[in-house]
N, C-alpha and C positions, 0 to 999 in steps of 0.2 A: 745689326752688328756694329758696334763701336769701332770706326777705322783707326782707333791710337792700337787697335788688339793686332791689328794686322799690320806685318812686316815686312817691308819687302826684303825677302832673304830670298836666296836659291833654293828648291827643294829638290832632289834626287828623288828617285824613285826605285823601286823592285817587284817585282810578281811571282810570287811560288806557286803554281798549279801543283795538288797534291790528288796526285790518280793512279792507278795500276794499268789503267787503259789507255789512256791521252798518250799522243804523240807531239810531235810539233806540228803537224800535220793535221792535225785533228782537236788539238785544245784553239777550239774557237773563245771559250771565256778568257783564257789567260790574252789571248791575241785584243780582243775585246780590251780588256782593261789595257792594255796595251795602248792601244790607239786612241780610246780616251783621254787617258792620262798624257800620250803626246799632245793630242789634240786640245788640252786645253793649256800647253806648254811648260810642260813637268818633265823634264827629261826620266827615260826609264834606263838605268845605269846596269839592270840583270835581270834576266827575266829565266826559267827553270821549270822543270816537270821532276818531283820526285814520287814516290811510293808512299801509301800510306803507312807510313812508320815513324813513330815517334825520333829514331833515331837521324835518319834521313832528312824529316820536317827542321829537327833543332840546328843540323847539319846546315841545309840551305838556308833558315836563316842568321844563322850569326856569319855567313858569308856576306850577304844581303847587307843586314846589319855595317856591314864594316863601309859601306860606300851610300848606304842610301839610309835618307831620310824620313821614307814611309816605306812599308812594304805592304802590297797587298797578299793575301793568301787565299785562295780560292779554291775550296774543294775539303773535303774530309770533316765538314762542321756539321754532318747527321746523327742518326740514332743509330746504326747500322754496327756490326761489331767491329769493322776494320776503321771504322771515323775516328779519327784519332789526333785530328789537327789542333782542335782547343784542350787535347791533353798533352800535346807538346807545346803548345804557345803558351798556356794562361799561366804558367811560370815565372816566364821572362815579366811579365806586367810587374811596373813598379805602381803602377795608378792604372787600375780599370775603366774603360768610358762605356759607363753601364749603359747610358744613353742609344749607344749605336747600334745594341740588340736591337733593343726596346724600338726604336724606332726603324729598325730593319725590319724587324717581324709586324711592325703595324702597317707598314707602307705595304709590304709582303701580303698584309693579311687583304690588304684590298681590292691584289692583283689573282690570290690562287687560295685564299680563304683561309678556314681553320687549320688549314696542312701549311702554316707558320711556323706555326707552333714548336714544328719537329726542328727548325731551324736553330743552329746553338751560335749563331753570328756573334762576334766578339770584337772589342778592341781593347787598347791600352797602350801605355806610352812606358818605354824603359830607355832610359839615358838621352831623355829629350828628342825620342823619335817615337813615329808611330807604328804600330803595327794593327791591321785589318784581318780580322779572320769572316770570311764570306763564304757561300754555298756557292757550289762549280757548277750550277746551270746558266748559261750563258743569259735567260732572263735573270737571275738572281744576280750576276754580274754588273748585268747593267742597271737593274735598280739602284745597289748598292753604289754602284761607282758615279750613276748621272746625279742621282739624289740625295746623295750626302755626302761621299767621300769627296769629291770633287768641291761643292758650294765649299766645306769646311775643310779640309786640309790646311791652308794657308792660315787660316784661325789658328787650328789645334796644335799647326808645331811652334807658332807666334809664340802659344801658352804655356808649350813644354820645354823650350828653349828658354822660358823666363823673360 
C-alpha cells in the first residue's frame, strides 16, 4: 500500500447491531467490534442494538452518520425473510466497495465453507464515510473486522475524503 494514500486524519467510529434478540448483554459481536476497533485506536463515538427493520436500521444510521466516520453494522446481512440490513443500507451508497463482499465471502469460504455464500456483506462510501454491512456472528465479526476492516479503513476513508 502507497503511504502518500494514507492520511493521518482522526477516524470516528459507530457499531449498529441489528437483532430482535441481542441485548447489551448479550450482543458479544457488537462488543467484539467494539474492542477491536478501540483496540487498534479508533475511537467508537455510538454504538446501538436495533430491530430488524428497515425503518429503525436507516434511523440509527443517519445518527451514526452525523458523528462518525465509519460505521460498522452487524447483523441482518442473511437470506432469511426478516434480513433486511443491506435493504436499508445499499441506498445510502454513493460508491459501492464491491471488493469487501467478495473478499469477505472468500476468507469466509475458508473458515465454514460453501455456507458463504448465503452471506450478502457489503460496503460503500456516502459523503466521504464508510459504512460496513457484516453477518452478526461473533466469528463473522471478527474475520471481518481483524481482516480487513481494520488493515483498511485508514486507506478507504484517505480515498473517500479525496
Amino acid at each position: 500500500m502507497k503511504q502518500e494514500h494514507l492520511k493521518e486524519i482522526e477516524i470516528k467510529t459507530a457499531v449498529i447491531t441489528v437483532s430482535t434478540t441481542r441485548t447489551e448483554e448479550t450482543d458479544t459481536s457488537g462488543r467484539t467490534i467494539r474492542d477491536l476497533l478501540a483496540g487498534a485506536g479508533y475511537q467508537v463515538t455510538a454504538s446501538t442494538i436495533v430491530k430488524d427493520d428497515i425503518g429503525a436500521i436507516r434511523s440509527a444510521l443517519s445518527l451514526a452518520l452525523a458523528d462518525a466516520d465509519a460505521v460498522v453494522v452487524n447483523g441482518g446481512t442473511g437470506l432469511t425473510h426478516d434480513d433486511c440490513t443491506i435493504e436499508a443500507i445499499e441506498p445510502f451508497f454513493e460508491k459501492k466497495i464491491e471488493g469487501f463482499g467478495e473478499l469477505f465471502r472468500m476468507l469466509s469460504y475458508e473458515e465454514i465453507g460453501t455456507s458463504a455464500l448465503l452471506s450478502r456483506a457489503a460496503a460503500g462510501i456516502v459523503g466521504g464515510k464508510v459504512i460496513f454491512c457484516i453477518p452478526g456472528s461473533t466469528g463473522a465479526v471478527r474475520l471481518a473486522t481483524e481482516q480487513i476492516i481494520l488493515p483498511e479503513l485508514r486507506h478507504i476513508i484517505s480515498h473517500a475524503r479525496g
